[in-house]
C-alpha positions as CSV (number, residue, x, y, z in Angstrom):
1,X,-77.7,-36.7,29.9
2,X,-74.7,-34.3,29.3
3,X,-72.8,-33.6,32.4
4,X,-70.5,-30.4,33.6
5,X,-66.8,-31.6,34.1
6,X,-64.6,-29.7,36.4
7,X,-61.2,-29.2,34.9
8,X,-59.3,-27.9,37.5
9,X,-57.0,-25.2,37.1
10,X,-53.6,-26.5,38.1
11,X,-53.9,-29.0,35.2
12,X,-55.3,-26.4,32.8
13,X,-52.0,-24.5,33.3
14,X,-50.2,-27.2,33.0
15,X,-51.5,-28.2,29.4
16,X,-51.2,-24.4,28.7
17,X,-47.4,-25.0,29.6
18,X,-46.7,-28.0,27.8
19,X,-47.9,-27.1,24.9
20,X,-46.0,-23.8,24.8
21,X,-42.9,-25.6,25.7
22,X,-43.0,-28.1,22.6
23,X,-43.5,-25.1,20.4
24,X,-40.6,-23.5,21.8
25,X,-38.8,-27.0,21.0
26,X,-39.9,-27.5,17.9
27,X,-39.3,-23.8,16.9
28,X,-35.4,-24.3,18.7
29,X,-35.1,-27.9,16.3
30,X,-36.1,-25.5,13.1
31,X,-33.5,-22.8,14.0
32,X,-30.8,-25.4,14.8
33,X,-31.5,-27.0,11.6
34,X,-31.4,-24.0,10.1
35,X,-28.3,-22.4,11.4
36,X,-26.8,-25.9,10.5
37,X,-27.5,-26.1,7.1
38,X,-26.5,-22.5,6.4
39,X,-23.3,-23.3,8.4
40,X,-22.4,-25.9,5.9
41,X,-23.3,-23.7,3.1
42,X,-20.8,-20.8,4.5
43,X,-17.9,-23.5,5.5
44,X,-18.6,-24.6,1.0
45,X,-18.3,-21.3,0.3
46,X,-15.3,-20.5,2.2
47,X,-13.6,-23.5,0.4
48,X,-15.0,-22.8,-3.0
49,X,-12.1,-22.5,-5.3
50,X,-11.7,-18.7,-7.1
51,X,-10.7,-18.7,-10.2
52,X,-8.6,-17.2,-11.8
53,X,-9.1,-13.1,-12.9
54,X,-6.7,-13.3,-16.6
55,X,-7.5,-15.6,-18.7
56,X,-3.7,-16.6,-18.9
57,X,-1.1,-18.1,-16.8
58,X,-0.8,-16.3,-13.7
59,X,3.0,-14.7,-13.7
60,X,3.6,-12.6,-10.4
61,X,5.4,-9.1,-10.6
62,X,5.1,-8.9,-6.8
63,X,3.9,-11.2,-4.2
64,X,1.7,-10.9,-0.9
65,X,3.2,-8.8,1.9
66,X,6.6,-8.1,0.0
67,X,8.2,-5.0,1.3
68,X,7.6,-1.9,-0.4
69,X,8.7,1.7,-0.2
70,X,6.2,2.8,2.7
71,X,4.1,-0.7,2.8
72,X,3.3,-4.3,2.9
73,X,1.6,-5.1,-0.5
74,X,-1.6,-6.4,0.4
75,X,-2.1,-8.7,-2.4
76,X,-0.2,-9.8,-5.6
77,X,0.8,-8.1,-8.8
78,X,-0.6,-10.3,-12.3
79,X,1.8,-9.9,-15.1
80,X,-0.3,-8.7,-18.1
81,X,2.3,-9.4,-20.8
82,X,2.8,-6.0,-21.0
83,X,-0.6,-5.2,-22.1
84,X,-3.5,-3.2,-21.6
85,X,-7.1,-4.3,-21.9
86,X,-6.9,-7.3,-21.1
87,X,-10.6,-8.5,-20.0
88,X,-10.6,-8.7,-15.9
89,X,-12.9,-11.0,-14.6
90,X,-14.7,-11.5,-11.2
91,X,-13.2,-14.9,-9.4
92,X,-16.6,-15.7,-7.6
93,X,-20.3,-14.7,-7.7
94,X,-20.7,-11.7,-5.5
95,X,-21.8,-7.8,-5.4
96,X,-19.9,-5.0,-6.1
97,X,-19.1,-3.1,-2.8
98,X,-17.0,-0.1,-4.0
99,X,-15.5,1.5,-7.2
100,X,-13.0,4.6,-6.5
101,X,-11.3,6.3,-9.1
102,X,-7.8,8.0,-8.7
103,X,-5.0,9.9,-10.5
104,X,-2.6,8.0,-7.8
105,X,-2.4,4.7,-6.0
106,X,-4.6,2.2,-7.1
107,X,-6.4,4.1,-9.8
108,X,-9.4,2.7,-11.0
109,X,-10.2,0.2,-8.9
110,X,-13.1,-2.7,-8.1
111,X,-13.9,-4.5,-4.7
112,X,-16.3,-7.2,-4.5
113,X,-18.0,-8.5,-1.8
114,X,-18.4,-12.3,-2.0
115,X,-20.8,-14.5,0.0
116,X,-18.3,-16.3,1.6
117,X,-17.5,-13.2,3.4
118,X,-14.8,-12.2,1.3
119,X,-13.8,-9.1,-0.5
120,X,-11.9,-9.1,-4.1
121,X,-10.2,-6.3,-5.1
122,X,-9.1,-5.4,-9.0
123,X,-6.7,-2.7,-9.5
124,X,-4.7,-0.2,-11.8
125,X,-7.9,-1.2,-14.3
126,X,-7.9,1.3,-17.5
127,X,-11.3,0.6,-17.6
128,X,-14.7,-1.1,-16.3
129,X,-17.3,-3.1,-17.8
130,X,-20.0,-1.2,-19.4
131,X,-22.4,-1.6,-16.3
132,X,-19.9,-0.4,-14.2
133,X,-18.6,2.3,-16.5
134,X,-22.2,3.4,-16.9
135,X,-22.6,3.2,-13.2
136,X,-19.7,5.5,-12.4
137,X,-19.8,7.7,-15.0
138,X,-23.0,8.8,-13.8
139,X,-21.5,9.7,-10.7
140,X,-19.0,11.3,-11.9
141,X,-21.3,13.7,-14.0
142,X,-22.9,14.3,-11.0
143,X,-20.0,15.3,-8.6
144,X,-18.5,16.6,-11.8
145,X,-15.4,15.4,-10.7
146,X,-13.2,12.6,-12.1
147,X,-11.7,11.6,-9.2
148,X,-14.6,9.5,-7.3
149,X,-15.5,7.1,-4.4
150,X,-18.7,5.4,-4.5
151,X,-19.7,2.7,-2.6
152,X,-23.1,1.0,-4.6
153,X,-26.7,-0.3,-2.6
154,X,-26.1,-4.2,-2.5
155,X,-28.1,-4.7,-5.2
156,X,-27.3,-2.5,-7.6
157,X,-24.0,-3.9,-9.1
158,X,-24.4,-7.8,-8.9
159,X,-21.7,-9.9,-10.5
160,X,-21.0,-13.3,-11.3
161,X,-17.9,-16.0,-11.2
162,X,-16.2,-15.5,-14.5
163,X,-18.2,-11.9,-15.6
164,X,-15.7,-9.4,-16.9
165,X,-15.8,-6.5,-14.5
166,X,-13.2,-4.4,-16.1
167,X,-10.1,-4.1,-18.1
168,X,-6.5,-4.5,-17.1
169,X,-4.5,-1.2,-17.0
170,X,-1.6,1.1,-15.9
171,X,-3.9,3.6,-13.9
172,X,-3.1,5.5,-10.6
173,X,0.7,4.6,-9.3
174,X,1.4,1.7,-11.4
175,X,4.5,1.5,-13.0
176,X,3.8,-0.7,-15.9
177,X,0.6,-2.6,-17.0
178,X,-0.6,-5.3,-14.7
179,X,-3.3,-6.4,-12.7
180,X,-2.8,-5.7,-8.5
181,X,-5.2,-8.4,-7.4
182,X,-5.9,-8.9,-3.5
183,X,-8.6,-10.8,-1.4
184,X,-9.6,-9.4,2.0
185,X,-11.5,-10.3,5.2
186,X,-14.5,-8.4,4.5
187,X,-15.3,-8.3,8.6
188,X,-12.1,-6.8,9.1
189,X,-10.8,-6.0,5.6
190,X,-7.2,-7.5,6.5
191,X,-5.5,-9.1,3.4
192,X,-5.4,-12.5,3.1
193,X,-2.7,-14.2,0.5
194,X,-4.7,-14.9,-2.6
195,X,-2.8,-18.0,-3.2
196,X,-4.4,-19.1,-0.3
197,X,-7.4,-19.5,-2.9
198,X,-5.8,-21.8,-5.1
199,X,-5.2,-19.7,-7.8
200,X,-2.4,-21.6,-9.5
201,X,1.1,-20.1,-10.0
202,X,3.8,-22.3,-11.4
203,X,7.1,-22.3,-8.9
204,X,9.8,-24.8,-9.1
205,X,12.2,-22.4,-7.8
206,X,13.6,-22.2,-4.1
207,X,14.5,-18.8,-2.8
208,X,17.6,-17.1,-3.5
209,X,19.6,-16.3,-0.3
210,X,22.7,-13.6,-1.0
211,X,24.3,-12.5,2.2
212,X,24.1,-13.3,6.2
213,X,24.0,-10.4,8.8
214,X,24.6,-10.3,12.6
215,X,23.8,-7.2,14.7
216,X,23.9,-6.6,18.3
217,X,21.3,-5.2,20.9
218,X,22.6,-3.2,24.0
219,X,21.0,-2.9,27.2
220,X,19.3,0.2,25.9
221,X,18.0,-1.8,23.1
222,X,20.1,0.1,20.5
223,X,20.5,-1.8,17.6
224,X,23.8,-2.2,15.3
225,X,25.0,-4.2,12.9
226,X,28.4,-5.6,13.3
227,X,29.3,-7.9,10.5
228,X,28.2,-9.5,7.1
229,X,29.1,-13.1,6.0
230,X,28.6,-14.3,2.3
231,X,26.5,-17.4,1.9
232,X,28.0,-20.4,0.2
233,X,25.9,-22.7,-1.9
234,X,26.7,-26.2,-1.0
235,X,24.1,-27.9,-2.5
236,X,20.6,-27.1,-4.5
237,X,18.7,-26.3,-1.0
238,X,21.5,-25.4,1.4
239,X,23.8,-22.6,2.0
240,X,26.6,-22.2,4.7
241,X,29.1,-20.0,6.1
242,X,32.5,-20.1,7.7
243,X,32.1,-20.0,11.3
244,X,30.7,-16.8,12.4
245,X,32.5,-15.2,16.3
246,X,29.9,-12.4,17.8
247,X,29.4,-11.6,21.4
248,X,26.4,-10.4,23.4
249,X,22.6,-10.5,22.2
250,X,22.7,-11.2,18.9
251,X,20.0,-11.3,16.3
252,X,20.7,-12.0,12.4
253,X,19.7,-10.2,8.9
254,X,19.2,-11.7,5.3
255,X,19.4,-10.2,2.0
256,X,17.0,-12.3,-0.2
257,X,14.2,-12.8,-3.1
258,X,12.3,-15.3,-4.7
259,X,11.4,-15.9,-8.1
260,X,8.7,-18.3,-9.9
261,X,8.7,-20.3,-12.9
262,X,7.1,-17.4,-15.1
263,X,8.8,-14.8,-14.1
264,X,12.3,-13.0,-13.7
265,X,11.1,-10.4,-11.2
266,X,13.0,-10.1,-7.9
267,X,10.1,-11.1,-5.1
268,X,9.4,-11.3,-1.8
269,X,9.3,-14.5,0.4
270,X,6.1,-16.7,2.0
271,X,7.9,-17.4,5.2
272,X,10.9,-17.7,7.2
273,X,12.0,-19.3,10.5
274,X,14.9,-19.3,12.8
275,X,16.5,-21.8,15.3
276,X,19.2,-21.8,17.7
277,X,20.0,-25.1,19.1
278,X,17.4,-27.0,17.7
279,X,15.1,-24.4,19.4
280,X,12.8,-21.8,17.5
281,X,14.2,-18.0,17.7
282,X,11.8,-16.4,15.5
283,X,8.9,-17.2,12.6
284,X,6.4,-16.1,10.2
285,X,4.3,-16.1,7.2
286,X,2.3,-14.4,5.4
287,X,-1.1,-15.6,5.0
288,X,-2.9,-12.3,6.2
289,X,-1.9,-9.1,7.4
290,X,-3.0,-5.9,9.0
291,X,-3.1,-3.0,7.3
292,X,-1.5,-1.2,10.5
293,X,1.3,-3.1,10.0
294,X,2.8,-1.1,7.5
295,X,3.2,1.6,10.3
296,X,6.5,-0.6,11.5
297,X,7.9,-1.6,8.2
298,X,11.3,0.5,7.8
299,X,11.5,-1.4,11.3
300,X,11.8,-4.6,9.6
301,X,14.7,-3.7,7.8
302,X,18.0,-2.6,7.5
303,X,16.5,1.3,7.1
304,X,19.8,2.5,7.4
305,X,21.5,0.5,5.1
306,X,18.7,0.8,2.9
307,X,19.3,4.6,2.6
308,X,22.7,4.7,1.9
309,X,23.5,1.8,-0.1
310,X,19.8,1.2,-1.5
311,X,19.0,-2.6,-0.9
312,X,17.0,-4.5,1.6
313,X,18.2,-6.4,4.8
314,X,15.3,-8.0,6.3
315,X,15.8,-8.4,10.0
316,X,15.3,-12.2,11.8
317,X,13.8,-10.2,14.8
318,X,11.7,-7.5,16.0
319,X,12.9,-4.6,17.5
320,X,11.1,-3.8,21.1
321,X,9.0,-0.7,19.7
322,X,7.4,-2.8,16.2
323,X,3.9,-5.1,16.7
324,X,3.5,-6.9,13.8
325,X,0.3,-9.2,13.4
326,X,1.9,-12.2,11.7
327,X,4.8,-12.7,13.7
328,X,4.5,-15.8,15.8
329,X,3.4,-14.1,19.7
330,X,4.5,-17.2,21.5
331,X,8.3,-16.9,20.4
332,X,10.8,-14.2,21.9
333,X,11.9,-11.2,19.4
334,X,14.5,-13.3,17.9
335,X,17.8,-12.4,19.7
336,X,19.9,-14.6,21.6
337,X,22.7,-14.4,24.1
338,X,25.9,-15.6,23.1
339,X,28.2,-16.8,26.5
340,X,32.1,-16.8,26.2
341,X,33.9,-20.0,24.5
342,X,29.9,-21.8,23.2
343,X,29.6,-22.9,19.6
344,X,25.6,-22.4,18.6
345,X,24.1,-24.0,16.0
346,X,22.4,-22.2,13.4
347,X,19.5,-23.1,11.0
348,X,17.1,-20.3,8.9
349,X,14.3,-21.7,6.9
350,X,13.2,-19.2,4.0
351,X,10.1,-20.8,2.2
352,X,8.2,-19.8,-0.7
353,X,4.6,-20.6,-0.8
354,X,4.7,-23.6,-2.9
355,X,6.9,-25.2,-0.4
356,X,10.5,-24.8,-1.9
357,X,12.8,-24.3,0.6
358,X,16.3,-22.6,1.2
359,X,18.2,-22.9,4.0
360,X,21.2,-21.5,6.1
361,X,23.5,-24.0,8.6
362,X,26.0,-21.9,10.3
363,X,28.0,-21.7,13.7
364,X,28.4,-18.7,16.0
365,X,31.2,-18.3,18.3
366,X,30.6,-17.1,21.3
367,X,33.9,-14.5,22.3
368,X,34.5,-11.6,25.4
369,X,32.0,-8.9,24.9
370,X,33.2,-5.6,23.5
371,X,31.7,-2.3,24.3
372,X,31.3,-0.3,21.7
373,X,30.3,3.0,22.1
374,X,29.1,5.4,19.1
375,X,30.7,8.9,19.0
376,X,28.1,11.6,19.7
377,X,27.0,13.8,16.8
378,X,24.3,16.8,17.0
379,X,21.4,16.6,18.8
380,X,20.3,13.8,20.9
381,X,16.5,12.8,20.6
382,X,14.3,11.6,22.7
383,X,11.2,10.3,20.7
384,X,9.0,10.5,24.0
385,X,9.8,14.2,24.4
386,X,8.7,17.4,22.5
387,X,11.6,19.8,20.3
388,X,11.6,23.2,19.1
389,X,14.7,24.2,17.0
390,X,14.4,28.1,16.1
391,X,16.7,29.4,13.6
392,X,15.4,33.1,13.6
393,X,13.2,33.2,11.6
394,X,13.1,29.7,11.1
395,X,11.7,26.7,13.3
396,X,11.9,23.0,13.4
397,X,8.9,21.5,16.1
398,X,9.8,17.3,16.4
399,X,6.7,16.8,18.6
400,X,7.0,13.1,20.6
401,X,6.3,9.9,19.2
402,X,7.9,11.3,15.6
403,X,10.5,8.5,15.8
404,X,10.2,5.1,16.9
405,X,14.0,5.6,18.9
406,X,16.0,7.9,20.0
407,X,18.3,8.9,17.6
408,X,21.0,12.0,16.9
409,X,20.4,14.6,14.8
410,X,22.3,17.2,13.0
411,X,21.3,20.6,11.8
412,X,22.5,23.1,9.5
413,X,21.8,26.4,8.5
414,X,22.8,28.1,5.2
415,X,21.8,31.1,3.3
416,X,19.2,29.6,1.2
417,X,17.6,27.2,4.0
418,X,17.8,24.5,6.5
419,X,19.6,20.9,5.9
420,X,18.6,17.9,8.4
421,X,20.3,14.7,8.5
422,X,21.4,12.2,8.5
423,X,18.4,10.8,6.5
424,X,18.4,7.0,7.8
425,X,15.6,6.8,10.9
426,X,12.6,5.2,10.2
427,X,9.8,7.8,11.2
428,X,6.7,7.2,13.1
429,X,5.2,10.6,12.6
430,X,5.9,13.7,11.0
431,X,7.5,16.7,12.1
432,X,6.9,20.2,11.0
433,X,9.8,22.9,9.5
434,X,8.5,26.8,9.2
435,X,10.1,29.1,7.1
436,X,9.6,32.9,7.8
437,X,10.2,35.2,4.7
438,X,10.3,38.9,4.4
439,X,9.4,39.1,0.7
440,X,7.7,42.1,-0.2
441,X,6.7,41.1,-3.0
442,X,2.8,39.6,-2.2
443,X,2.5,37.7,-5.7
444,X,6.0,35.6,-5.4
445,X,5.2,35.2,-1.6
446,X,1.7,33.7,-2.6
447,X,3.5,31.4,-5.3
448,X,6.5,30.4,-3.0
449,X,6.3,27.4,-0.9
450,X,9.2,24.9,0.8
451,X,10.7,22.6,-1.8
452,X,13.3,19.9,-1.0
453,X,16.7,20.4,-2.7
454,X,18.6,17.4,-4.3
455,X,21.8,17.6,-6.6
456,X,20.6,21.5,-7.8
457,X,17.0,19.9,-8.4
458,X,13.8,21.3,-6.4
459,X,10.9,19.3,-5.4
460,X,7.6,21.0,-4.6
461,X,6.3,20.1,-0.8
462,X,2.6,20.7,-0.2
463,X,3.0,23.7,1.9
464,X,0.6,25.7,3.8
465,X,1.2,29.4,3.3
466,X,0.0,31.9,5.7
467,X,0.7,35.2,6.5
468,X,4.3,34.8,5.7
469,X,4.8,31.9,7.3
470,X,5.7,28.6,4.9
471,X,5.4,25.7,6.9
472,X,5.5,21.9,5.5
473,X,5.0,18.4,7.4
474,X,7.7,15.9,6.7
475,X,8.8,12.2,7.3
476,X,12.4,12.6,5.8
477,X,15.6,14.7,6.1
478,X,17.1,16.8,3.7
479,X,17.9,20.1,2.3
480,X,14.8,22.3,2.2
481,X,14.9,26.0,0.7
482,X,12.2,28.2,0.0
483,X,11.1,28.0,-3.8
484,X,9.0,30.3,-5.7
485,X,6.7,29.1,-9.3
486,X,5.6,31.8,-11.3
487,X,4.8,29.9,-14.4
488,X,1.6,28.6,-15.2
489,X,1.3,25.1,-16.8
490,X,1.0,24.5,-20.1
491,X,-1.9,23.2,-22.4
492,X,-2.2,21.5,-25.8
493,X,-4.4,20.1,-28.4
494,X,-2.8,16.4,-29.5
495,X,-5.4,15.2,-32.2
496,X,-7.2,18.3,-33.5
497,X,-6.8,21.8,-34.4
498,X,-9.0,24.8,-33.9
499,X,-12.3,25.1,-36.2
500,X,-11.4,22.0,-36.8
501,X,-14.2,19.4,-37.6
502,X,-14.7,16.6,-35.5
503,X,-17.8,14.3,-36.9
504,X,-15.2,11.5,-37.5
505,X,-13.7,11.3,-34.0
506,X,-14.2,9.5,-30.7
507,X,-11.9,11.3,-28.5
508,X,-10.8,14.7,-27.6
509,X,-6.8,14.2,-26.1
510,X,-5.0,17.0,-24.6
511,X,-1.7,17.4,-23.0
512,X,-1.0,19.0,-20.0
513,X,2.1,20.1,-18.3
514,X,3.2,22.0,-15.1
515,X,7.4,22.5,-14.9
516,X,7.4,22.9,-11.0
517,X,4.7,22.7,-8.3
518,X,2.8,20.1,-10.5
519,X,-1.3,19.7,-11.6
520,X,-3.7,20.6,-8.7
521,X,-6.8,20.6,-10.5
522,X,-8.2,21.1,-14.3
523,X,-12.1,21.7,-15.0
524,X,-13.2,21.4,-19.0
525,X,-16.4,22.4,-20.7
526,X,-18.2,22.4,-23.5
527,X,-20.9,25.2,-24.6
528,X,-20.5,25.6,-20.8
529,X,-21.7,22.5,-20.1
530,X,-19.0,20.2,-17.8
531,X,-17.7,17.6,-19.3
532,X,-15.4,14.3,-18.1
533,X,-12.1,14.7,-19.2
534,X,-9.9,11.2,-17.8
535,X,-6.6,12.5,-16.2
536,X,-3.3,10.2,-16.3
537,X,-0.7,12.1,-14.9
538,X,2.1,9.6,-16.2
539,X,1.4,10.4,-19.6
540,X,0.4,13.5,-18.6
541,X,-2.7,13.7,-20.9
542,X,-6.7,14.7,-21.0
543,X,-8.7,12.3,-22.6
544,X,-12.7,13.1,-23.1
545,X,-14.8,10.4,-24.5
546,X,-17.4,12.0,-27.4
547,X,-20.3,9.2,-26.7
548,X,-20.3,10.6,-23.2
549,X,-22.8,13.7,-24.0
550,X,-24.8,14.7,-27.2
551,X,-25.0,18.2,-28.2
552,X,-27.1,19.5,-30.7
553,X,-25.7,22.2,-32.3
554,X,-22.8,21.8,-34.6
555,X,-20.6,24.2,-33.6
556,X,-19.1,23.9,-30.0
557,X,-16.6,26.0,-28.1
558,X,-14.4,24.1,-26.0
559,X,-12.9,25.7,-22.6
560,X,-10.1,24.0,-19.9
561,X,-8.4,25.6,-17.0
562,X,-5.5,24.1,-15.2
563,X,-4.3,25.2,-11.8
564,X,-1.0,24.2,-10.6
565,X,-0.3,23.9,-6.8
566,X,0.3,27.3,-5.8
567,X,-2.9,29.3,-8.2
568,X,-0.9,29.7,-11.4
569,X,-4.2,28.9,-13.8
570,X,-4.1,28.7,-17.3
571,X,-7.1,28.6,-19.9
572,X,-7.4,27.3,-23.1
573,X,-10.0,27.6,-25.5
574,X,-11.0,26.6,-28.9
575,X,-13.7,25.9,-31.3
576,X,-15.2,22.8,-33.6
577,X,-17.3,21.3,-35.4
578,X,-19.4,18.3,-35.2
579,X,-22.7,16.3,-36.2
């Protein structure tokens, strides 16, 4: 006979909690195992190999984090034999993440995102991959604009290692065909070195060191160069000097480049390292930057020097008001104090990123300390303080935090303008001159503006223009006058005439021109409809591509207007024919 069992309830909990506890385990082992085996799949993805994006030897025109005019370059520049189009192709399976067209710096350009949380980034292309040609054209059509930024759904674009993605070029502000290649962070989007990737580059060749600099650092932290010593090859690897005598806080300078096996160009260095007695001074390399780090470069060099005698003296320290990411943060800036009567031993190590090696073994003297004391000139600056110059009717405002120093500045007046110098401070912001005119005449007052005068030649400044007031932001000195442009710019046919016929032909190529202000925009149509006309200002030409649209009439009436900087339009019209 069946029987009632008491379960009691304590017990009955107590399964309920056992058993909820080994799913919770057994769900915790899947995860773990889970989270492992996708961590082993990201750490083999982040040492997959990338190939390489030519199919040729890779010859470097610039190198990662070389110094540039107003930047670090953020990756390296692929000699392209001169060429255009050749074939670009992705270095790893990935998506693409953005495509941005532009008349100036990188012009048409690629980034790819990669799974290994990577970003690639192809450059100064002269064109994409029919996909991604199709892709952007579309936008294009759509924004009826040339210039574009678009940034695709992750599934829309999806490429893989070895595709051809585009087409090497000379687009935006190259200055001669090659491929700018860079690989980034894609959490943080800093640059990373793409050697770093192994993407091979043949270098037998150690750096090439020229000439030795020692400056001095005051108690106010003013810094001055006070002498130069040429470097004497003793050897392959090794360079010396005769024995240098300084005084006070010294820090040192280098004039340098590297070169690789392929090519002739003049490059930048991987890393360099400095010490004193056996004991590290200062130290870097470049295996990733920030992109903010570009707001301190004319702090790594010589700026001075580099204005006047136009060559580079990168500085073996860091001035108090620079933060650079890939300096070493556990070393001092890179001065040291010289005492009276000590000898101190020398060594800088300049590497390239294959591992050759240069090197400097010199002795500094230690002597009495000089004062020196630079005569006073102008007006003295103070970058934590705000100035206002007037010059009736004239003004210059220096608001604070527009130089990274204090610094001395002079001003002249003359009957045409305003000159500022001397032009050798590194800025850290712009400042703003106004000009005030009294022309009466309301057309030339709408076309004048503030150009920059240099050796009888004007150069347009992109100024605002209100109610008689010019006023232009600036980051340099110079001679400024106020400039008028009543000329409009100039438009012509290159390969075709009017009523001409056109069946035969795949492009329509025009040639524009401005003498003065420069192109601000240009809009072209045919029967009214807009159409894409490509824009490279170094050739200064129009070029519209006839598979892009079909019309179905025969006869067609082209239209373009051009606008130069300050509303002088132009617009040119003609007929043709086509099937």
């Amino acid at each position: 006979m069946a029987t009632n069992q008491h379960i009691d309830p304590f017990d009955l909990k107590k399964c309920i909690f056992e058993r909820f506890h080994n799913l919770i385990l057994m769900k915790f082992h899947f995860l773990s195992l889970l989270l492992f085996l996708l961590s082993i799949q990201v750490i083999g993805q982040h040492n997959s190999t990338y190939q390489n994006p030519l199919d040729i030897p890779i010859a470097l025109s610039g190198t990662f984090a070389e110094i540039r005019s107003s930047h670090f370059h953020a990756g390296i520049d692929i000699k392209t034999m001169g060429r255009q189009g050749l074939p670009v192709k992705a270095v790893s399976n990935g998506r693409v993440s953005r495509i941005r067209i532009s008349t100036s710096g990188y012009g048409k350009v690629i980034y790819i995102d990669h799974p290994d949380f990577k970003t690639s980034v192809y450059a100064h292309l002269k064109k994409f991959s029919p996909k991604i040609e199709k892709y952007i054209k579309a936008v294009q059509y759509e924004k009826e604009s040339y210039v574009v930024q678009k940034f695709p759904r992750k599934d829309a674009l999806i490429v893989e290692a070895g595709e051809v993605i585009g087409y090497s070029g000379n687009t935006g502000g190259s200055f001669g065909p090659h491929l700018h290649f860079e690989i980034r962070d894609s959490k943080n989007q800093h640059p990373l070195n793409p050697l770093l990737f192994d993407l091979n580059v043949d270098d037998n060749l150690r750096p090439q060191l020229q000439k030795l600099f020692l400056y001095n650092e005051n108690p106010d932290n003013v810094i001055f160069k006070t002498k130069n010593a040429s470097l004497e090859r003793v050897n392959d690897s090794v360079y010396k000097t005769p024995i240098l005598f300084a005084s006070g806080r010294l820090g040192l300078g280098i004039q340098m480049f590297d070169r690789q096996d392929l090519s002739y160009n003049k490059n930048g260095i991987y890393s360099i390292a400095v010490n004193v007695n056996g004991k590290p001074t200062f130290k870097y390399k470049f295996d990733e930057i920030d992109f903010n780090d570009s707001k301190y470069i004319n702090l790594i060099i010589d700026y001075k020097n580099f204005k006047e005698n136009r060559y580079r003296i990168q500085k073996l320290f860091r001035p108090k008001t620079a933060k650079f990411s890939f300096m070493d943060p556990a070393l001092d800036r890179g001065f040291f104090n010289l005492e009276e009567g000590k000898s101190y031993q020398v060594l800088i190590e300049v590497s390239d990123f294959s591992g050759n090696t240069s090197y400097v073994e010199t002795y500094v003297v230690g002597q009495k300390q000089k004062t020196k004391i630079e005569p006073s000139k102008g007006n003295n600056i103070n970058p934590e303080l705000d100035y206002i110059f007037e010059f009736h009717p004239n003004e210059i405002y220096i608001p604070k935090n527009t130089f990274f120093n204090p610094i001395q500045l002079e001003i002249q007046t003359h009957s045409d303008g305003i000159k500022i110098g001397p032009d050798i401070h590194p800025f850290k912001g712009a400042y703003e001159l106004s000009f005030k005119t009294d022309l009466k005449d309301s057309l030339k007052m709408k076309k004048s503006f503030i150009a920059l005068k240099e050796n009888d030649n004007l150069t347009y400044l992109p100024t605002e223009n209100k109610n008689g007031k010019l006023t232009v932001k600036l980051k340099n000195f110079g001679d400024f006058v106020i400039a008028s442009d009543l000329t409009p710019p100039s438009i012509k046919a290159v390969n075709f005439k009017n009523d001409q016929w056109l069946s035969g032909f795949k492009f329509l190529k025009i040639k524009i021109d401005d003498d003065f202000s420069g192109i601000k925009s240009y809009r072209g149509t045919i029967n009214g409809k807009w159409i894409l006309f490509e824009y490279e200002p170094k050739q200064k030409l129009l070029t519209y591509d006839f598979s892009d649209l079909t019309f179905e009439t025969e006869k067609h009436e082209l239209e373009i207007v051009v606008e130069d900087n300050v509303g002088n339009k132009t617009l040119f019209s003609a007929l043709f024919f086509r099937k």
